[in-house]
py3Dmol code that shows the C-alpha trace and the ligand (Angstrom):
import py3Dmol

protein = """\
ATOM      1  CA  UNK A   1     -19.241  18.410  20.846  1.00  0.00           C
ATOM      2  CA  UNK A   2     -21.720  15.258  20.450  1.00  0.00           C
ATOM      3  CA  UNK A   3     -20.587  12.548  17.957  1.00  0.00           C
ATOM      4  CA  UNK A   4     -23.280  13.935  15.398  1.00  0.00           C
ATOM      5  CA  UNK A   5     -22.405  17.587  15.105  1.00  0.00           C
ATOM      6  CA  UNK A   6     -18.403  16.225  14.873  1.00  0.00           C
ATOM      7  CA  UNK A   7     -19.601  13.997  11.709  1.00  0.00           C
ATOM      8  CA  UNK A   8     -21.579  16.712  10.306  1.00  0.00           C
ATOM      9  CA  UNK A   9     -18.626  19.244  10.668  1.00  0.00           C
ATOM     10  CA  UNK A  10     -15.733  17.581  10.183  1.00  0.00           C
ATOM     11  CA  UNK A  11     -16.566  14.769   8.179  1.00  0.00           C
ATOM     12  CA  UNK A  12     -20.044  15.146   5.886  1.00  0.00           C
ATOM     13  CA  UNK A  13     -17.686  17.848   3.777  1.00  0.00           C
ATOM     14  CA  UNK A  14     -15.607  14.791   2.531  1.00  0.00           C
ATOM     15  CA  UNK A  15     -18.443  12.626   1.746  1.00  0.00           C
ATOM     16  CA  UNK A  16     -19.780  14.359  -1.535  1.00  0.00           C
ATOM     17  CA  UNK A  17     -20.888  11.003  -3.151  1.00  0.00           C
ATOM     18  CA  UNK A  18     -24.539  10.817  -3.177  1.00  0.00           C
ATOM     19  CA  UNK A  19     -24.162   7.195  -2.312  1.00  0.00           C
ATOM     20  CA  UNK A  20     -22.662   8.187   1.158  1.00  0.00           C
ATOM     21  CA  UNK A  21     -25.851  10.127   1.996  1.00  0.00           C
ATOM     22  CA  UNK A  22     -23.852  12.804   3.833  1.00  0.00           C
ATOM     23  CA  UNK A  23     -23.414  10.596   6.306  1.00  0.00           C
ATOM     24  CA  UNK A  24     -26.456  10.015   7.926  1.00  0.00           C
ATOM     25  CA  UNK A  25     -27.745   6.426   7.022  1.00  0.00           C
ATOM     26  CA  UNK A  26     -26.674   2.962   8.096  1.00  0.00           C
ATOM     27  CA  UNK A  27     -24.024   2.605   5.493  1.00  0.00           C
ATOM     28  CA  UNK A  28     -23.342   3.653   2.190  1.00  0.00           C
ATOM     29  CA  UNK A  29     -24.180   2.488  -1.423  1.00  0.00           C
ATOM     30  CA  UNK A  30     -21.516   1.714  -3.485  1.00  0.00           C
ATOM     31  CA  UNK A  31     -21.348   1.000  -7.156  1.00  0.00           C
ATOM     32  CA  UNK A  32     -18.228   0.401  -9.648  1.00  0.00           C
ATOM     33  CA  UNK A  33     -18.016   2.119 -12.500  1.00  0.00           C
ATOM     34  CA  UNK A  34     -18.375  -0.570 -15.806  1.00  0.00           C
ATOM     35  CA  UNK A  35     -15.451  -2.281 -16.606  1.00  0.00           C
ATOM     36  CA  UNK A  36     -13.324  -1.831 -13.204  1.00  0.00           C
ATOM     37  CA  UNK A  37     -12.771  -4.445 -10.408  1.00  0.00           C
ATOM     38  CA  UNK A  38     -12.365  -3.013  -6.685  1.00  0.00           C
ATOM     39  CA  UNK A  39      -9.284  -2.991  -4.856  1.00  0.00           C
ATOM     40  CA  UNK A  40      -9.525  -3.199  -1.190  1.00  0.00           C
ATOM     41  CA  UNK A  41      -6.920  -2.297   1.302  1.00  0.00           C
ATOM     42  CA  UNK A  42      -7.127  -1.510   4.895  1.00  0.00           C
ATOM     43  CA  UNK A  43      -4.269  -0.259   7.253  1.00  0.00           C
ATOM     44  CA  UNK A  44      -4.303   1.320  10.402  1.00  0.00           C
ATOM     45  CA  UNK A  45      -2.156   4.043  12.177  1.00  0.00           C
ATOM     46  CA  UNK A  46      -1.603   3.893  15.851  1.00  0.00           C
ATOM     47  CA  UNK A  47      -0.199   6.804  17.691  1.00  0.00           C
ATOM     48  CA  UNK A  48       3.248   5.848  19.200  1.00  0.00           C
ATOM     49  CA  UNK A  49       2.943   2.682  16.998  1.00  0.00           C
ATOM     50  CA  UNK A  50       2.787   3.777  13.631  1.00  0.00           C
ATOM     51  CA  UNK A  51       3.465   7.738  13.746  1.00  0.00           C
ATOM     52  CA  UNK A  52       5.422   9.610  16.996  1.00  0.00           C
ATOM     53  CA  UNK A  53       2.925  10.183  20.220  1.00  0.00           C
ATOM     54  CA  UNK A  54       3.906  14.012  19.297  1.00  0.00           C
ATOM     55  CA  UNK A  55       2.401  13.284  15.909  1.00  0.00           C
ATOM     56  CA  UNK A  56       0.166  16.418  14.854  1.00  0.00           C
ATOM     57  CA  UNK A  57      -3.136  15.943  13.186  1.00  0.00           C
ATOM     58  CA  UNK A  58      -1.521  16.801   9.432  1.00  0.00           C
ATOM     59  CA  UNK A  59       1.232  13.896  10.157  1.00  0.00           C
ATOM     60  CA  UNK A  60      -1.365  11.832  11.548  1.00  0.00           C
ATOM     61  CA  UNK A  61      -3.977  11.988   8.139  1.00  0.00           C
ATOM     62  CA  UNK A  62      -0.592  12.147   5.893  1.00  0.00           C
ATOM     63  CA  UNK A  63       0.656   8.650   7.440  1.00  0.00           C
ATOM     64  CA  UNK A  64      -3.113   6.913   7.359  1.00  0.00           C
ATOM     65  CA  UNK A  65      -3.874   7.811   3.666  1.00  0.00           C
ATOM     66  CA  UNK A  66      -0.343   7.399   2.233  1.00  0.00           C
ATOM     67  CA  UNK A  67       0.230   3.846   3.798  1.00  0.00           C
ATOM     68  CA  UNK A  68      -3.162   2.705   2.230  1.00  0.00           C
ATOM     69  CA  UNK A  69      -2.605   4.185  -0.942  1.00  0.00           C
ATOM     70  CA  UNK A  70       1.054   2.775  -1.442  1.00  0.00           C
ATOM     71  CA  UNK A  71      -0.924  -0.392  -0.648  1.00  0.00           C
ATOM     72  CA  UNK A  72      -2.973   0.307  -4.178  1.00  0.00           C
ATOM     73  CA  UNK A  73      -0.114   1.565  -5.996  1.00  0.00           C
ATOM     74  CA  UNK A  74       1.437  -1.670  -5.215  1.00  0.00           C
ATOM     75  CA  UNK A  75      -1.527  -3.741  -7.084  1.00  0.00           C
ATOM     76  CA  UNK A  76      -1.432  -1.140 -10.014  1.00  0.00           C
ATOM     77  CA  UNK A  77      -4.887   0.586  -8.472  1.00  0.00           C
ATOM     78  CA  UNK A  78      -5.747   4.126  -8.419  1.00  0.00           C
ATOM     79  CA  UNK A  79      -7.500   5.605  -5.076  1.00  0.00           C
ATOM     80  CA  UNK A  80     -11.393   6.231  -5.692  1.00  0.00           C
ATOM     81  CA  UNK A  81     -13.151   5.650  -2.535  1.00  0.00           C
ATOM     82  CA  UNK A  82     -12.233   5.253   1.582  1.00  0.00           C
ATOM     83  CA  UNK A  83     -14.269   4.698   4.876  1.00  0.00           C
ATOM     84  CA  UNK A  84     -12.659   5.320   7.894  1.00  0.00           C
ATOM     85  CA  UNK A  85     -12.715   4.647  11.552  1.00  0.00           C
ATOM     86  CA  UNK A  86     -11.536   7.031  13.856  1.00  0.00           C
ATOM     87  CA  UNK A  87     -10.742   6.019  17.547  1.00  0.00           C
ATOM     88  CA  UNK A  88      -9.931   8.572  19.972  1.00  0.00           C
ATOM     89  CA  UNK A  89      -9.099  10.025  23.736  1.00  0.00           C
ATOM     90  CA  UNK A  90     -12.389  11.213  26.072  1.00  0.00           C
ATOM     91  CA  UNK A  91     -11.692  14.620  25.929  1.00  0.00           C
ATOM     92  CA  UNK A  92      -9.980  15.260  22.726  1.00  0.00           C
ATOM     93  CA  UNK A  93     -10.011  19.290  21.805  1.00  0.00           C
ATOM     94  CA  UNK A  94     -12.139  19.919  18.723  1.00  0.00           C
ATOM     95  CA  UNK A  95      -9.215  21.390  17.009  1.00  0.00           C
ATOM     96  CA  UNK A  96      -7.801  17.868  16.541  1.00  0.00           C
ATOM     97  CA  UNK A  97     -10.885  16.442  14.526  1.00  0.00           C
ATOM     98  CA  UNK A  98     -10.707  20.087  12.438  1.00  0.00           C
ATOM     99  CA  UNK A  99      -6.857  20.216  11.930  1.00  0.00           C
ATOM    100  CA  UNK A 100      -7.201  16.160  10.961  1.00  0.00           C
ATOM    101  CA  UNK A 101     -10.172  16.473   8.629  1.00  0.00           C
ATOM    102  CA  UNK A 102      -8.513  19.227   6.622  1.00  0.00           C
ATOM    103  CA  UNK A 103      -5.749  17.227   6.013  1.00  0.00           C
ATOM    104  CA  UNK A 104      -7.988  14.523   5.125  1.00  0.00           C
ATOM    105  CA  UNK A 105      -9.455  17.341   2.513  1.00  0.00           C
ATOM    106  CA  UNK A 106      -6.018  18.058   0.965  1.00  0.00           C
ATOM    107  CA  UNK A 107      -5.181  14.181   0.703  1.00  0.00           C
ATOM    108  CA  UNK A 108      -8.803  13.720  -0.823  1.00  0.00           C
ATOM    109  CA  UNK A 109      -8.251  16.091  -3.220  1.00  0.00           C
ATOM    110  CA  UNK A 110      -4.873  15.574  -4.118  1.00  0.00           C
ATOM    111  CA  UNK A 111      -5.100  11.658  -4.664  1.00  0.00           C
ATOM    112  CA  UNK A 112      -8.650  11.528  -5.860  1.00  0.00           C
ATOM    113  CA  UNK A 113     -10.373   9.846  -3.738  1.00  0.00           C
ATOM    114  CA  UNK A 114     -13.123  10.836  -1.244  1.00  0.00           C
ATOM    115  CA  UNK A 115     -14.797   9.685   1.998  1.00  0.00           C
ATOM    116  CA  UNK A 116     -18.079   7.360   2.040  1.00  0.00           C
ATOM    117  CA  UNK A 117     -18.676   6.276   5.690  1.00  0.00           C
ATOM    118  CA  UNK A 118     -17.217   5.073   8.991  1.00  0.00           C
ATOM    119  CA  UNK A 119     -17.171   5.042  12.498  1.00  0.00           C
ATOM    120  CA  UNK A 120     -15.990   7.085  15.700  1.00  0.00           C
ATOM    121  CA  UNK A 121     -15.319   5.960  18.984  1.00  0.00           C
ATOM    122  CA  UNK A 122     -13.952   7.110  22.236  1.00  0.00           C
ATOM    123  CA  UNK A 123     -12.620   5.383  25.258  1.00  0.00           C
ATOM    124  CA  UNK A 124     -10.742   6.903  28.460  1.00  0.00           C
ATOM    125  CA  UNK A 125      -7.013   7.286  27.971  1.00  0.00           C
ATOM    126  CA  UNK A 126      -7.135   5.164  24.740  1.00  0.00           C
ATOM    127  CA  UNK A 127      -4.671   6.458  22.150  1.00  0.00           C
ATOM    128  CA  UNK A 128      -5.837   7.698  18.873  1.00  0.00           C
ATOM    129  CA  UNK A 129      -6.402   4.563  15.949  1.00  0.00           C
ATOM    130  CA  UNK A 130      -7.549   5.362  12.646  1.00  0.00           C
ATOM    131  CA  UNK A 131      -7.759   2.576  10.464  1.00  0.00           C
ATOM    132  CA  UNK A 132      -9.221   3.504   6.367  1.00  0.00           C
ATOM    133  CA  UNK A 133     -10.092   1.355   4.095  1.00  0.00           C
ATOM    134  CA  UNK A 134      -9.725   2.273   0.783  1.00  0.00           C
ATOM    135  CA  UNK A 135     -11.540   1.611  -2.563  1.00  0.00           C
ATOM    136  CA  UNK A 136      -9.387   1.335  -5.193  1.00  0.00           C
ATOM    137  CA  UNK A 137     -10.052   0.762  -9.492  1.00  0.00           C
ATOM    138  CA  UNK A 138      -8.447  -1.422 -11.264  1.00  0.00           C
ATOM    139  CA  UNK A 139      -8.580  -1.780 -15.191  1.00  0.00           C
ATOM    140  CA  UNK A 140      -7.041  -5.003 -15.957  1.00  0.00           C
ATOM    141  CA  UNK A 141      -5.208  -7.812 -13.914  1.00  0.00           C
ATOM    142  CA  UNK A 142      -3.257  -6.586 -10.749  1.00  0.00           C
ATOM    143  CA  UNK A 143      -0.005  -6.703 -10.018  1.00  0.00           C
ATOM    144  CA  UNK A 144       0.736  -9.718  -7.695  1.00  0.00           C
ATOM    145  CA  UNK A 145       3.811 -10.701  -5.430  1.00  0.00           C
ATOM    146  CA  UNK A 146       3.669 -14.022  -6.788  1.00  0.00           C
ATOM    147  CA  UNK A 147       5.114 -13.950 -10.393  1.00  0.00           C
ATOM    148  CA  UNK A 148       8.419 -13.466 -10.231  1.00  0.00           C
ATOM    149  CA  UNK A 149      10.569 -15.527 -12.405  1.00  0.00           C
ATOM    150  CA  UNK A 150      14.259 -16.945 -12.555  1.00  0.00           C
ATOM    151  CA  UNK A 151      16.720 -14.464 -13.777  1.00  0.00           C
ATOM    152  CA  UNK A 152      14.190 -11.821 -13.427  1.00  0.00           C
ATOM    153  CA  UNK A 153      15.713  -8.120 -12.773  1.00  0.00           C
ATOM    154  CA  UNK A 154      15.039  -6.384  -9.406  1.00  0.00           C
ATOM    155  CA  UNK A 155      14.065  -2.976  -9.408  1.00  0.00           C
ATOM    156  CA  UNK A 156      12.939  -0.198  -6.599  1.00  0.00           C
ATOM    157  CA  UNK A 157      11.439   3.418  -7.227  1.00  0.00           C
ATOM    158  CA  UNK A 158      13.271   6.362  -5.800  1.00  0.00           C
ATOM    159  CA  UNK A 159      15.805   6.211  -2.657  1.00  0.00           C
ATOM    160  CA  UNK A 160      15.928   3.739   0.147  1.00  0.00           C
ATOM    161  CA  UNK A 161      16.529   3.943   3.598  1.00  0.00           C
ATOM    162  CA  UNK A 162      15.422   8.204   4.276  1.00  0.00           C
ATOM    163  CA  UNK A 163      12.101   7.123   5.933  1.00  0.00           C
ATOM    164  CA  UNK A 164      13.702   4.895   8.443  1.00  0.00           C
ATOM    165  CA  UNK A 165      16.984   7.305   8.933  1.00  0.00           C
ATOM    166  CA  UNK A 166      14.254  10.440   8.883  1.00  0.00           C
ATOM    167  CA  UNK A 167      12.927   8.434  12.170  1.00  0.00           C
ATOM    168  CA  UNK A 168      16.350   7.631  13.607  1.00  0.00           C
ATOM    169  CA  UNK A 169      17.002  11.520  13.121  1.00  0.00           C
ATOM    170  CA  UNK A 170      13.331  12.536  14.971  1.00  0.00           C
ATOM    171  CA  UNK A 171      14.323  10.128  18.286  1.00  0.00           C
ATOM    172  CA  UNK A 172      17.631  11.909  18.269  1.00  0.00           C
ATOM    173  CA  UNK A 173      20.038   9.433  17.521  1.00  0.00           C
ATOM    174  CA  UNK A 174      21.273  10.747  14.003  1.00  0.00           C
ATOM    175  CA  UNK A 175      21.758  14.786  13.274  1.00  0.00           C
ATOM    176  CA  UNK A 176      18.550  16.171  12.102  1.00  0.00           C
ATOM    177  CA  UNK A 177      18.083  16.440   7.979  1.00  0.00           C
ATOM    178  CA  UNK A 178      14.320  17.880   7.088  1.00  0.00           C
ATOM    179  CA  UNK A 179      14.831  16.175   3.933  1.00  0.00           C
ATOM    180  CA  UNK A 180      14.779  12.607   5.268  1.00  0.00           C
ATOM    181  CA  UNK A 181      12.477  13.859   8.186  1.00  0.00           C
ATOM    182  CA  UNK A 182      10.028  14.293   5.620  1.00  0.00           C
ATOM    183  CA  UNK A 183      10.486  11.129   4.127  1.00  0.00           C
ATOM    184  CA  UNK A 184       9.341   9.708   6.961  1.00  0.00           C
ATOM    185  CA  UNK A 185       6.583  12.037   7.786  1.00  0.00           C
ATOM    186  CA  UNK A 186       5.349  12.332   3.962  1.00  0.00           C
ATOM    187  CA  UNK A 187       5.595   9.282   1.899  1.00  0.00           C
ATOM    188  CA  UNK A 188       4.815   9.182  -1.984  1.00  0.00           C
ATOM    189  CA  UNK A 189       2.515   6.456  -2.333  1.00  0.00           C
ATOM    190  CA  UNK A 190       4.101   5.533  -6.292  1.00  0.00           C
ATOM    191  CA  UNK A 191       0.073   5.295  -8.247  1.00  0.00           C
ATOM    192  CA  UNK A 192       1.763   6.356 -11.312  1.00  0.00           C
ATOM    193  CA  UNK A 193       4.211   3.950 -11.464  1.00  0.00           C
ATOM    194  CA  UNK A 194       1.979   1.369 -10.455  1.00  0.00           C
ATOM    195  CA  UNK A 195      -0.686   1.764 -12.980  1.00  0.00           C
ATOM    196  CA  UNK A 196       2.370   1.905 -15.257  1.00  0.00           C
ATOM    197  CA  UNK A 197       3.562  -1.884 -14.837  1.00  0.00           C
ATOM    198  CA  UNK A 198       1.097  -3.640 -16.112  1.00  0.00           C
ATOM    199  CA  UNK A 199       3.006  -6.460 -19.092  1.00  0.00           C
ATOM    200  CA  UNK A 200       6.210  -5.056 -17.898  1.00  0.00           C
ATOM    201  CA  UNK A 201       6.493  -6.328 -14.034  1.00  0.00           C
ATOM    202  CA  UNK A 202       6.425 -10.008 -13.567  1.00  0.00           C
ATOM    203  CA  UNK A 203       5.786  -9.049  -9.323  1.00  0.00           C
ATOM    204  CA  UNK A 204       5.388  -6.428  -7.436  1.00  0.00           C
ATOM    205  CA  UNK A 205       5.003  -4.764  -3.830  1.00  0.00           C
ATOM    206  CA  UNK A 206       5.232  -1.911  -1.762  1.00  0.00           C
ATOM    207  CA  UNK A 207       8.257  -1.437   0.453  1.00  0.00           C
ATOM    208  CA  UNK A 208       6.790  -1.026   4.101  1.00  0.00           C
ATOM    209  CA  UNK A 209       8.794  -3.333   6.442  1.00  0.00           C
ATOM    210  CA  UNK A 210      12.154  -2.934   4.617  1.00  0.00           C
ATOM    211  CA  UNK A 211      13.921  -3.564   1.694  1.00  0.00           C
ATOM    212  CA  UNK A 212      15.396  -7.145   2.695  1.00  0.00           C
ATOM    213  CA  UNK A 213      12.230  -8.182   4.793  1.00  0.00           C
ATOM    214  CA  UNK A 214       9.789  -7.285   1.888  1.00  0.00           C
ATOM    215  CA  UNK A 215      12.213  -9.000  -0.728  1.00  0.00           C
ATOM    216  CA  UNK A 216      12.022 -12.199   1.462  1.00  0.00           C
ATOM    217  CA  UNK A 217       8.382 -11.622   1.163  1.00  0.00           C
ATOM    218  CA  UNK A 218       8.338 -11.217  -2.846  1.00  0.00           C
ATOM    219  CA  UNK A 219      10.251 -13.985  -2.976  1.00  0.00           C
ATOM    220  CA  UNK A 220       8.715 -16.612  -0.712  1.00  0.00           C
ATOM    221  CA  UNK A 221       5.477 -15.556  -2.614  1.00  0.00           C
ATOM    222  CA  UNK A 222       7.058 -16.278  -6.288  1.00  0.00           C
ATOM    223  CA  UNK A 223       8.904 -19.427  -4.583  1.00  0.00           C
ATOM    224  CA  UNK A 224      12.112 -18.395  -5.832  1.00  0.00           C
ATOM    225  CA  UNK A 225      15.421 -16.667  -4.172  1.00  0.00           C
ATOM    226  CA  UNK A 226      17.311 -13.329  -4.796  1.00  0.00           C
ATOM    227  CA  UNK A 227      21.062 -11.782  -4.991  1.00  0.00           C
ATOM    228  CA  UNK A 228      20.094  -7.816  -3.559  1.00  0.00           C
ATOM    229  CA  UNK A 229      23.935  -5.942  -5.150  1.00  0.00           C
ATOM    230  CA  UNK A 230      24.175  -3.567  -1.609  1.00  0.00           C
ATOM    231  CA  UNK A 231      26.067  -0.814  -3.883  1.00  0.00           C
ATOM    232  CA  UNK A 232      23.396  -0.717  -5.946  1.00  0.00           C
ATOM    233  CA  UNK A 233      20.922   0.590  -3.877  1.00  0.00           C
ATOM    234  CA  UNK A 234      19.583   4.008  -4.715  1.00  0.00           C
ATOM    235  CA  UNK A 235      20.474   6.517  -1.419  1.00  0.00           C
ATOM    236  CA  UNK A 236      19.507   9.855  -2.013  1.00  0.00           C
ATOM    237  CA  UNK A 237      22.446  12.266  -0.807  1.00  0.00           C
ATOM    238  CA  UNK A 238      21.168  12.729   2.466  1.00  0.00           C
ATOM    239  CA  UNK A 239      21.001   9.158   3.077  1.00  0.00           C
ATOM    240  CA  UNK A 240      24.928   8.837   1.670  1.00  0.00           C
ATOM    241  CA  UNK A 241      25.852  11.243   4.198  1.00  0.00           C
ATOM    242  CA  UNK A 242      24.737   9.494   6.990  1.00  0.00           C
ATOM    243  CA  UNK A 243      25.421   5.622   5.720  1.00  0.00           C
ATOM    244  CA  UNK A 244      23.938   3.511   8.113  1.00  0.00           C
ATOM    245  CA  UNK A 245      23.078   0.104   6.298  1.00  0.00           C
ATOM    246  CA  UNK A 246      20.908  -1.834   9.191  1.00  0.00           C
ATOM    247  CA  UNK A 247      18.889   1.191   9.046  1.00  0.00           C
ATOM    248  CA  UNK A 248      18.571   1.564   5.360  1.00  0.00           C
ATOM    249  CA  UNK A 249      18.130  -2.436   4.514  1.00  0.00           C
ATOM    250  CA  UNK A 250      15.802  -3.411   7.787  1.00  0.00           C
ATOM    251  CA  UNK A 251      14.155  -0.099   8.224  1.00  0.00           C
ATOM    252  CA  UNK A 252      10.110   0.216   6.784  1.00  0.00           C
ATOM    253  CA  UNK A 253       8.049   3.614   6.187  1.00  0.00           C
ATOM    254  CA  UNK A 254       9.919   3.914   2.374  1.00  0.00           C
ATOM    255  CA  UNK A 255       6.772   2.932   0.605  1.00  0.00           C
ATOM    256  CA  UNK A 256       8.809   2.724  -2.560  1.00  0.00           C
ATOM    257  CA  UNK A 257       7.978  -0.136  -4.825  1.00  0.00           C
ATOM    258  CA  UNK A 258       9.291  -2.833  -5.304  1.00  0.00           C
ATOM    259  CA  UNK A 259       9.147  -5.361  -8.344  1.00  0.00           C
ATOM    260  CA  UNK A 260      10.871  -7.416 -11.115  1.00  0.00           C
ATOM    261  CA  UNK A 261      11.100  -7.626 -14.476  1.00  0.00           C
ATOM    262  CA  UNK A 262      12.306  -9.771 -17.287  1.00  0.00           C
ATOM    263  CA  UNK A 263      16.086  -8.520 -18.741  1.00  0.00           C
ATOM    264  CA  UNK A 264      14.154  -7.962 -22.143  1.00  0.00           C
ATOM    265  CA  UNK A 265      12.149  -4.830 -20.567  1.00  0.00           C
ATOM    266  CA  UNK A 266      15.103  -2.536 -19.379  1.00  0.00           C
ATOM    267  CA  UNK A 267      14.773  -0.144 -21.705  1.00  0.00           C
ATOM    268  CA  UNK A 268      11.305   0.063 -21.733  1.00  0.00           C
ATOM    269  CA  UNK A 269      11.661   0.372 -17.454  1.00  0.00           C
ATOM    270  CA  UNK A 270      14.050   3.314 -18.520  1.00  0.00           C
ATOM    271  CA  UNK A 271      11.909   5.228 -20.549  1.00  0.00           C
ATOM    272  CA  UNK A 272       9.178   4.899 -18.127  1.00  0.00           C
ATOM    273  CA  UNK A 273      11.552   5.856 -15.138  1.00  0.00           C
ATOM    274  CA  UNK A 274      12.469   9.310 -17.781  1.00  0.00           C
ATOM    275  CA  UNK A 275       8.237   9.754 -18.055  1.00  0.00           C
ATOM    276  CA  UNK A 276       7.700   9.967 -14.601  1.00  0.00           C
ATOM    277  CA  UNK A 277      10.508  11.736 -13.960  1.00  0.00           C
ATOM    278  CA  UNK A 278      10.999   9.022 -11.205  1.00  0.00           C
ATOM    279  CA  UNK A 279      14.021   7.028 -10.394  1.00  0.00           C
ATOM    280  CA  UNK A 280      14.023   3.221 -11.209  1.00  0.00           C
ATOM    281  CA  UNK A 281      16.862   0.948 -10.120  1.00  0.00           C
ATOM    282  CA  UNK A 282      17.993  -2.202 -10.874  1.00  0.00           C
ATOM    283  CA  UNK A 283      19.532  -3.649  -7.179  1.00  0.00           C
ATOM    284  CA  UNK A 284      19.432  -7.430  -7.885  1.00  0.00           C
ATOM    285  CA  UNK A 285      18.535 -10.588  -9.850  1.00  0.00           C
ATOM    286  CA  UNK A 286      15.618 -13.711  -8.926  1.00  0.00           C
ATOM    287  CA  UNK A 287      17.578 -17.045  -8.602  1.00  0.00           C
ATOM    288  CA  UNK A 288      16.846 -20.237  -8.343  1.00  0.00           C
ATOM    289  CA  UNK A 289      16.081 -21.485  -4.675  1.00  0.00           C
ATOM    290  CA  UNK A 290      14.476 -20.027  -1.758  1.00  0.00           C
ATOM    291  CA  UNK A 291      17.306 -17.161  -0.217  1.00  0.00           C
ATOM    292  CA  UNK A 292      18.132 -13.735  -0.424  1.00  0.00           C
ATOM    293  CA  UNK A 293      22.126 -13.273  -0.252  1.00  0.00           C
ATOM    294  CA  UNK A 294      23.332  -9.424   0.015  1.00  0.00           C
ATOM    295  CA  UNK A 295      26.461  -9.141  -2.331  1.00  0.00           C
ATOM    296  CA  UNK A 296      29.419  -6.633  -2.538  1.00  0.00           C
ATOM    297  CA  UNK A 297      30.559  -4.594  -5.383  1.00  0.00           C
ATOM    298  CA  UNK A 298      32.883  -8.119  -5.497  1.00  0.00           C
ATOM    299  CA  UNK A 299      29.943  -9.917  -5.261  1.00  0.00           C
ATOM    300  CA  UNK A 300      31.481 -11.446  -2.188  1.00  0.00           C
ATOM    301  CA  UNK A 301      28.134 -12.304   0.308  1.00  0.00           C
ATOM    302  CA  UNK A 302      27.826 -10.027   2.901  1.00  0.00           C
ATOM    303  CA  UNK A 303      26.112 -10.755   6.659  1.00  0.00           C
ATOM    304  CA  UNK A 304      22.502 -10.512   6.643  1.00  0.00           C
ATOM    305  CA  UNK A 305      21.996  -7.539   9.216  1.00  0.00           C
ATOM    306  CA  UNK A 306      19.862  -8.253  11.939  1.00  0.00           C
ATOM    307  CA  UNK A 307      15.902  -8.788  11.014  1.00  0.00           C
ATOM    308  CA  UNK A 308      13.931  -5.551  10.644  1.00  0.00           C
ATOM    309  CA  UNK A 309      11.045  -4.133  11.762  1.00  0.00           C
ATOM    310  CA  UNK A 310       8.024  -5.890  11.446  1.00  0.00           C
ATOM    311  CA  UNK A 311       4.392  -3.975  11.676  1.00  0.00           C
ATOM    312  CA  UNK A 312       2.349  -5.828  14.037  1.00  0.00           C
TER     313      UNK A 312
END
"""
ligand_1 = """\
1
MG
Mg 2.003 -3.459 1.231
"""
view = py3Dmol.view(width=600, height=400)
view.addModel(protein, "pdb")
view.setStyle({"model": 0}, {"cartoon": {"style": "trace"}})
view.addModel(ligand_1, "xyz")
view.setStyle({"model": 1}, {"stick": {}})
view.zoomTo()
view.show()
C-alpha cells in the first residue's frame, strides 16, 4: 500500500477538523479558540527505547499519546489538537498502521483531542519512531517547575514505583502482577488534576524519569532543596508486595504529578484529592539550599540510591 492510500485509510478518519483538509494539503490551518494560549509538547516513542520491541500497535499508540498528554497535564493544559510523525520498517504489514490508528481513534476520543497533520517515512530495517506533538489549551497562567517556595509541601498523585516494577516484571526479573504491568503499559496522564491546580500549586511536573530525578529537577528549577519522607510514599499494594526502593525512587514511566504547595492549602488539596476520587500525598517539604535528602520514618538520612533512568 502507497503512502497516499495508508493516509487516506488509516489516518484522514482522525483528522475531522476542517482546518486539516483531510489531509491532503501542505499543512494545516490552525486557529485558537478566543481567550486560550497553546500548549505545545512533543515526545517521541522508540521501539525498544521507549516501549518493549514486542510492543503491539495498541501499547505502541497508548505509550505515544499518554506521555504527551501527561506532558499537558503537567502545565494545567487540556489535549485539543496533535500532528504526528510516524517512522517505520520497509515492509511493515498493513495490519500494523490499522491496529495503531484505531488505537489512535480510542485515545482521540477518549482525551479529546484529534489529529491535524504529519508525516510518514520508511527506511530499511529502521525501527518504528513516532514522535506527536500535541496542541494543548490553556485558560490562565500554567503551571511552572519554577515556583516552588521554602517550606512548601510536596505532594504526588496516585502510587509510585508500579510503572517501573510493571517493567521489571515484563523482562522477567520480578513475578508477573497485570496490575503493575499495566501501569506501565497504560499510564493516566492526570488532566484533571492538572487543570485543577491553578492558585493552589506553587510548581509542578510530571513524573517521567523518577520520583528523586524529577524532584532534583523541580527543585534546581525553583532554586531551592527538598527532604522526600521514603515512608511516605504512596505504593499501591502491589507495589508493597514486591518492595524494591531503587526501582520505585529511580524508576520513570509513573507519569504521576508532581508539585508543591503552601501548608495553608492542605485541606483544600484534600478535598480536591476526595473530587477526583484521586489520591494526593504529601511525601516531603522545600528547604532552603540546593539538595534533596531521603529521610526515614526517624528522619535519619538515608543513601541516595543509585541515579535513575534518564530518557535520552
Ligand atoms: Mg514532563
Amino acid at each position: 500500500m502507497g503512502e497516499r492510500t495508508r493516509i487516506a485509510r488509516y489516518f484522514a478518519p482522525l483528522a475531522p477538523d476542517a482546518g486539516s483538509f483531510s489531509l491532503t494539503d501542505d499543512a494545516a490551518v490552525l486557529a485558537a479558540p478566543a481567550g486560550f494560549s497553546l500548549v505545545i509538547t512533543t515526545d517521541s516513542v522508540i521501539e525498544s527505547v521507549h516501549v518493549l520491541a514486542a510492543a503491539t500497535p495498541q501499547q505502541f499508540a497508548t505509550k505515544l499519546v499518554r506521555r504527551n498528554l501527561s506532558d499537558l497535564a503537567a502545565m494545567g493544559a487540556q489535549p485539543w489538537r496533535y500532528t504526528l510523525n510516524l517512522h517505520t520498517p520497509h515492509g511493515i504489514a498493513d495490519e500494523w498502521f490499522a491496529k495503531f490508528s484505531a488505537a489512535l481513534v480510542a485515545e482521540q476520543s477518549q482525551f479529546g483531542m484529534v489529529l491535524i497533520g504529519g508525516d510518514s517515512t520508511s527506511a530499511p530495517h529502521a525501527a518504528i519512531h513516532a514522535t506527536m506533538t500535541c496542541f494543548g489549551l490553556l485558560d490562565g497562567a500554567p503551571l511552572r517547575r519554577n515556583g516552588a517556595q521554602v517550606g512548601d509541601d510536596i505532594y504526588v498523585s496516585g502510587t509510585i514505583g508500579d510503572a517501573a516494577l510493571g517493567l521489571l516484571m515484563l523482562q522477567q526479573k520480578l513475578p508477573s502482577d497485570p496490575a503493575l504491568i499495566a501501569r506501565y503499559h497504560t499510564p493516566q496522564p492526570r488532566l484533571a488534576l492538572g487543570s485543577s491546580l491553578h492558585g493552589i500549586a506553587t510548581s509542578a511536573m510530571d513524573i517521567s524519569d523518577g520520583l528523586l530525578a524529577d524532584t532534583a529537577q523541580l527543585c534546581s528549577a525553583s532554586d531551592v532543596g527538598a527532604i522526600i519522607h521514603r515512608d511516605a510514599i504512596p505504593l499501591s499494594p502491589a507495589a508493597q508486595q514486591a518492595v524494591a526502593w531503587q526501582a520505585i525512587l529511580n524508576g520513570g514511566d509513573d507519569y504521576e504529578l508532581l508539585f508543591t504547595a503552601p501548608t495553608s492549602a492542605r485541606d483544600t488539596i484534600a478535598e480536591l484529592a476526595a473530587s477526583l476520587a484521586l489520591q494526593l500525598t504529601r511525601i516531603g517539604e522545600i528547604t532552603a539550599g540546593n539538595e534533596v535528602v531521603l529521610v526515614d520514618e526517624n528522619n535519619v538520612r538515608l543513601p541516595m540510591p543509585s541515579a535513575g533512568f534518564t530518557h535520552d
